[in-house]
C-alpha positions in Angstrom: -35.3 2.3 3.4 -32.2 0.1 3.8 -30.3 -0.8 7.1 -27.2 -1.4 7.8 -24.8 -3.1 10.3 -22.2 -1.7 11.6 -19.6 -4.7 12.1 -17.0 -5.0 14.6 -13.3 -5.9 14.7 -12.0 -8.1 17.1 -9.6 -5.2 18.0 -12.8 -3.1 19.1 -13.9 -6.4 21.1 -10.7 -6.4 22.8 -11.2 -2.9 24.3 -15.2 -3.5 25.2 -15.3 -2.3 29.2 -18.9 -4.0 29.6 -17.5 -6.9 32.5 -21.0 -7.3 33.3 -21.5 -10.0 30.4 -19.2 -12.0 27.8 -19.0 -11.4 24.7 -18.5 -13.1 21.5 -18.4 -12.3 17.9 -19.4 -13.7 14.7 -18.8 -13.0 11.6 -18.6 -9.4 12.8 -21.3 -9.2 15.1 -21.4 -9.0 18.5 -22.9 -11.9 20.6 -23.7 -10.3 24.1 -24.0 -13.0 26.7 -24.7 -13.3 30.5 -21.6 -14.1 32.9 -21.9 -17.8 33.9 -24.0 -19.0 36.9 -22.2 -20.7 40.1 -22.8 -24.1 38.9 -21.2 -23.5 35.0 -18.1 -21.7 36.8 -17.5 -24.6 39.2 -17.4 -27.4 36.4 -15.3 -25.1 34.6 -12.8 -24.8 37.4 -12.9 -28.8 38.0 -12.1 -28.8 34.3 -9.3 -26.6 33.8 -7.7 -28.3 37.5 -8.3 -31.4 36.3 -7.2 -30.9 32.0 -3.9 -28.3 33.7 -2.0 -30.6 35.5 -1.8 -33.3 32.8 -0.8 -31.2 30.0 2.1 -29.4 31.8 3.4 -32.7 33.4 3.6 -34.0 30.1 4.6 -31.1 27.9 1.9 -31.2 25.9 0.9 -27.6 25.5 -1.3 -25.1 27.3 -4.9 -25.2 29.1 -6.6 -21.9 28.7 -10.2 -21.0 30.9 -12.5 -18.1 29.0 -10.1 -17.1 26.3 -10.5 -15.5 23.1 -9.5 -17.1 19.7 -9.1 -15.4 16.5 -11.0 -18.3 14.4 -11.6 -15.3 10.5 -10.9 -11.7 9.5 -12.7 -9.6 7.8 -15.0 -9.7 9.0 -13.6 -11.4 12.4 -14.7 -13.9 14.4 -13.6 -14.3 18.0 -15.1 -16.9 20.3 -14.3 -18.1 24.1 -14.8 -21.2 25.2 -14.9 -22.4 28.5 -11.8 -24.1 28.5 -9.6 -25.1 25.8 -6.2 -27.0 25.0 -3.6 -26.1 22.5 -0.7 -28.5 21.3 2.8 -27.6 21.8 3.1 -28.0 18.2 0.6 -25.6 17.2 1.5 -23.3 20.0 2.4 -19.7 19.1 4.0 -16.7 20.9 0.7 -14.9 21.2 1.5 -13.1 24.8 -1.3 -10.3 24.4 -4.4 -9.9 22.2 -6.5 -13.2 20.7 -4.9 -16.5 20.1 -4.3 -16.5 15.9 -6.7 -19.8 14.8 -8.8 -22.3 16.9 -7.3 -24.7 19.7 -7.0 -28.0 19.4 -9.9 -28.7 22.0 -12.3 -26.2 22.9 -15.1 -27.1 25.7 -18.3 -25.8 25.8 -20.0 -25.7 29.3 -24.0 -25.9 28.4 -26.2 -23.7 30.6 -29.5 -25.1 31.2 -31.4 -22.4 28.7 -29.0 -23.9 25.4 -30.7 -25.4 22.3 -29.4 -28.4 21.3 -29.5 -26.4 17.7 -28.0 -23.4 18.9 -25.1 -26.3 20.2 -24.8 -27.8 17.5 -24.3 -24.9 15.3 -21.4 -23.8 17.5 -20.1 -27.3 17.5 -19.6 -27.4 13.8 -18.3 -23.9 13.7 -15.3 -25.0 15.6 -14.6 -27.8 13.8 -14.7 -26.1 10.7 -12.6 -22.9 11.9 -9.9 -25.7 12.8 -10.7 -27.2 16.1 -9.6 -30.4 16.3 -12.3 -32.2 19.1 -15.2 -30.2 20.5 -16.3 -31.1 24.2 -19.7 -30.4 25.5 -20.3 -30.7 28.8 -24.1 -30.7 30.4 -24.2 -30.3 34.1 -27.5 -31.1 34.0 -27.1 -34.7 32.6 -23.8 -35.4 33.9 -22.3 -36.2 30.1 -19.6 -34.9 28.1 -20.5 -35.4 24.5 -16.9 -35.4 22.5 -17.2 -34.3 18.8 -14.6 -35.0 15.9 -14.6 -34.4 12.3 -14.7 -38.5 12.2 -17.7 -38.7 14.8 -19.0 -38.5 18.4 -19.2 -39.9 21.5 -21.2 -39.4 24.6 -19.4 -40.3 27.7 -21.9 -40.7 30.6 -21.1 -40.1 34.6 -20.1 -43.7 35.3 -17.6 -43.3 32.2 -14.0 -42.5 31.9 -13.5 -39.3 29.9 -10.4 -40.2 27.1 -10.1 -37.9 23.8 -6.6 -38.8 21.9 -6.3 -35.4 21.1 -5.2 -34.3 24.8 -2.8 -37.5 24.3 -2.9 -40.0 27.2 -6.1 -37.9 29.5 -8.2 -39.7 30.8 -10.4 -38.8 33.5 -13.3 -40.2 35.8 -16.6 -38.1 34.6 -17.7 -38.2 38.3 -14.8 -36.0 38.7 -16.3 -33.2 36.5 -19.0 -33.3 38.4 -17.8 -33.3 42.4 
């Protein structure tokens, strides 16, 4: 006897009504997840407050908190970081639905049950689905762990937090943190 699974679009993600959890999908399949705890949503928040105001000062494109991106079809894949940047230049006029492709930076908030596998398995799917730089950010160790295509880089609590690909942010880690 043979099973098989029923995959789903990220059309029928869109219309999900379960608010209880987040939800992801890969390659198809859904990836049901618990909503963030107090701590996760408060770095998230100093995150997005502190990324916002230097991208839209400086024109440089839009900061986005929990949003879905269209990264294959067929079957589709639709994930949501915590918080993510797209360029001006790679912008589109996506006002409803998924963003078409993968932002430029997409940061990962770690929750204290993560594997470091199960991390770096999502890492490298981002970069290869177009991402450009790939922030993870541990509450728990105070770091934010920036990962390129060329390399990594694990800036520490006492460190100022610079990635060229948000061009000219930089920002105190502490600040993350507080």
């Amino acid at each position: 006897m043979t099973t098989t699974t029923q995959l789903m679009t990220a059309e029928e993600l869109m219309n999900i009504d379960d608010y209880s959890h987040r939800h992801e999908l890969i390659k198809g399949e859904l990836l049901t997840m618990p909503l963030p705890k107090f701590e996760h949503g408060r770095v998230v928040a100093n995150l997005t407050l502190l990324l916002g105001p230097h991208v839209k000062a400086n024109n440089l494109g839009y900061v986005c908190a929990e949003t879905g991106y269209k990264l294959e079809t067929n079957p589709d894949t639709v994930l949501g970081p915590d918080v993510s940047f797209v360029s001006r230049e790679r912008a589109s006029d996506v006002l409803d639905g998924y963003y078409p492709g993968a932002p430029d930076v997409a940061v990962e908030v770690l929750s204290p049950s993560d594997r470091r596998s199960r991390v770096e398995w999502k890492t490298n799917l981002w970069l290869s689905l177009g991402a450009k730089s790939v922030w993870n950010v541990n509450p728990k160790l105070r770091t934010v762990e920036v990962v390129r295509a060329s390399g990594r880089r694990v800036f520490h609590y006492s460190d100022e937090l610079v990635d060229d690909t948000v061009p000219g942010f930089h920002v105190a880690v502490s600040e993350i943190f507080n």
